[in-house]
N, C-alpha and C positions, 0 to 999 in steps of 0.2 A: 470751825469758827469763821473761818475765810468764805464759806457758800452763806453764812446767816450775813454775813457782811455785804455780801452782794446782792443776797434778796434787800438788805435795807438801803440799796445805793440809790433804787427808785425814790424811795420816801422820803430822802433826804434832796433828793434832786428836786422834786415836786416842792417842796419847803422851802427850796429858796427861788423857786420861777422858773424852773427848768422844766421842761416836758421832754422826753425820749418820744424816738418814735418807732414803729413797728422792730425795726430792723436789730436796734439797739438794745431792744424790749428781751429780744430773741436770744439776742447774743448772751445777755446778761443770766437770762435764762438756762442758757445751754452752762453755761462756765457754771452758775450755781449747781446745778443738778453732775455735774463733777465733780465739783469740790464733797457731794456730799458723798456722791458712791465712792469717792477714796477716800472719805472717812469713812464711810461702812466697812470699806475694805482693810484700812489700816484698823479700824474696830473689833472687826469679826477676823484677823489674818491669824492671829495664836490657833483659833479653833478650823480655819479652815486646812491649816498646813496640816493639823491633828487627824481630821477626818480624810485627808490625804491620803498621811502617812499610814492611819489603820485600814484604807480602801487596798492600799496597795502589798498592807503586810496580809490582809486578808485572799486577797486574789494569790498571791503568794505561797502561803499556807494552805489554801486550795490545790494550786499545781502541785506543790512537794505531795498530799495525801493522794493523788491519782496517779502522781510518779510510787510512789510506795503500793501502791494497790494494786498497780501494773506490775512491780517488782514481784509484790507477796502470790500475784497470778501466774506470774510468770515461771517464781520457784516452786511454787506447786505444783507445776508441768514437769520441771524436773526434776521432782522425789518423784513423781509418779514413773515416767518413764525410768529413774534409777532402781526402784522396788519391781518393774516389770524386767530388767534387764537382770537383775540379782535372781529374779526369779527363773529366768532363763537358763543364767549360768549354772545354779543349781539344779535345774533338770537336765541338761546338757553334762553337769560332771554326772549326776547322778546314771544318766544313759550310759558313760563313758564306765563306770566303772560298775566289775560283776557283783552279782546278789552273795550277800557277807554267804561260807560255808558254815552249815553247821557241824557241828560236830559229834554227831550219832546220827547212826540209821534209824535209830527211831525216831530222830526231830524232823531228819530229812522224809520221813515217810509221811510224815505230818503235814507239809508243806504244800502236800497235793493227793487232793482224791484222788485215788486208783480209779480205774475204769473197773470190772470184774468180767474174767473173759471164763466161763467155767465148760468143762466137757467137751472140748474142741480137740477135734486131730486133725493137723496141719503136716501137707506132704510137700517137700521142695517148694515151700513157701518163703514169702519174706515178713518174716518176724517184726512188728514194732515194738520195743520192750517201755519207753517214757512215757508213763504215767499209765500202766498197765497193770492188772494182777492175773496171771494165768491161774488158774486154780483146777486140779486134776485133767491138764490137757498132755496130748500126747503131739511131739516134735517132730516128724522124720525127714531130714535130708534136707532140713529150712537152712534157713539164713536170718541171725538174730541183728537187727537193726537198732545201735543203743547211738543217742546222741550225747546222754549224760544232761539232760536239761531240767528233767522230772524222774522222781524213781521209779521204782518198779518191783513187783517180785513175782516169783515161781514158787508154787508150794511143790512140798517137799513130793506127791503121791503122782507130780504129771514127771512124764516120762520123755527123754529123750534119744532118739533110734540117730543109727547110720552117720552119715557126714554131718557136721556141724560148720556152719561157717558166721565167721561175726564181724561186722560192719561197723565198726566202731568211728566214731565222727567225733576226734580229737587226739590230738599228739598225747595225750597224758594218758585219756585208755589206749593207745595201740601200743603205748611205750609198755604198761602194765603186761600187755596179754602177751605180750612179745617175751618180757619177764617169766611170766608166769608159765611158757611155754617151752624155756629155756629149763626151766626147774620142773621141769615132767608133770607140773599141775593140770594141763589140757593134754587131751587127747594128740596125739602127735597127726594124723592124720586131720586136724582142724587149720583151719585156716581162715584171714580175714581180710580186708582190701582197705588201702588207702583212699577213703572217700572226694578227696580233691581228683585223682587221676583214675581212680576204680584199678591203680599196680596192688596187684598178689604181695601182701608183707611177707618176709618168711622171716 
């Protein structure tokens, strides 16, 4: 209301003999064209605070979902590396610990194809007995080499001659044969070696 006042201060000045000049013209000018932009302002202030306030909850709600998307990338890095690490540990115990025993020679024979070694005579030879089947072979003066890893077998019709000596590679068979030698089930004249040092058991 105050800038329509002042556009009419000319018209009313000219009305009663007054004439402004350039200067005045300007001034009157300038102060009107203010009074109206702070009415525009005080007009349009409800909806400019609004457009503000949504510019800046928008920009806002923008940051938060790039922070969240960083987040949800970020924890997807670490499920992954946690499912390669699990993955890990479980081939690492699984390394760690021996293959379940079965329990029969017939499962255990299962578990690995024999080789077939048939019609062979072997003189002061060294015998590998894991994952072998000797079939009608003839023995004399070897050395049977058993690690206990894969099985093996000897049919009944191969023949074994002279000294016998057996190589066993583990505490549990040399504990056995040692047993088994005490109770007159081997040959007393057999004998077999500690595979860490190659010492003669007796």
């Amino acid at each position: 209301m105050l800038g329509i006042a002042l556009a009419l201060v000319p018209l009313g000045l000219s009305a009663v003999g007054y004439e402004l000049n350039h200067k005045q013209g300007y001034a009157i000018l300038i102060l009107t064209g203010l009074f109206v932009a702070g009415a525009l302002i005080v007009f349009f202030w409800p909806w400019l605070v609004a457009a503000w306030a949504w510019l800046r909850r928008d920009a806002e709600l923008r940051k938060a979902r790039e922070s969240q998307e960083r987040l949800n990338t970020k924890l997807h890095e670490l499920e992954q590396e946690r499912a390669e690490l699990e993955a890990e540990n479980e081939e690492l115990i699984a390394r760690g610990q021996p293959d379940k025993l079965v329990d029969t020679l017939e499962e255990w024979l299962k578990t690995t194809p024999l080789t077939t070694v048939p019609n062979q005579t072997y003189r002061n030879d060294r015998i590998e007995l894991d994952g072998f089947f000797y079939e009608r072979c003839t023995f004399e003066d070897c050395t049977f080499f058993f690690k206990g890893e894969k099985p093996f077998r000897v049919s009944a019709d191969s023949t074994v001659k002279g000294m016998v000596n057996i190589d066993a590679r583990g505490p549990q068979l040399q504990a056995l044969l040692i047993f088994m030698k005490q109770l007159g089930a081997l040959h007393p004249n057999s004998q077999w070696y500690d595979f860490h040092d190659g010492r003669l058991i007796d």
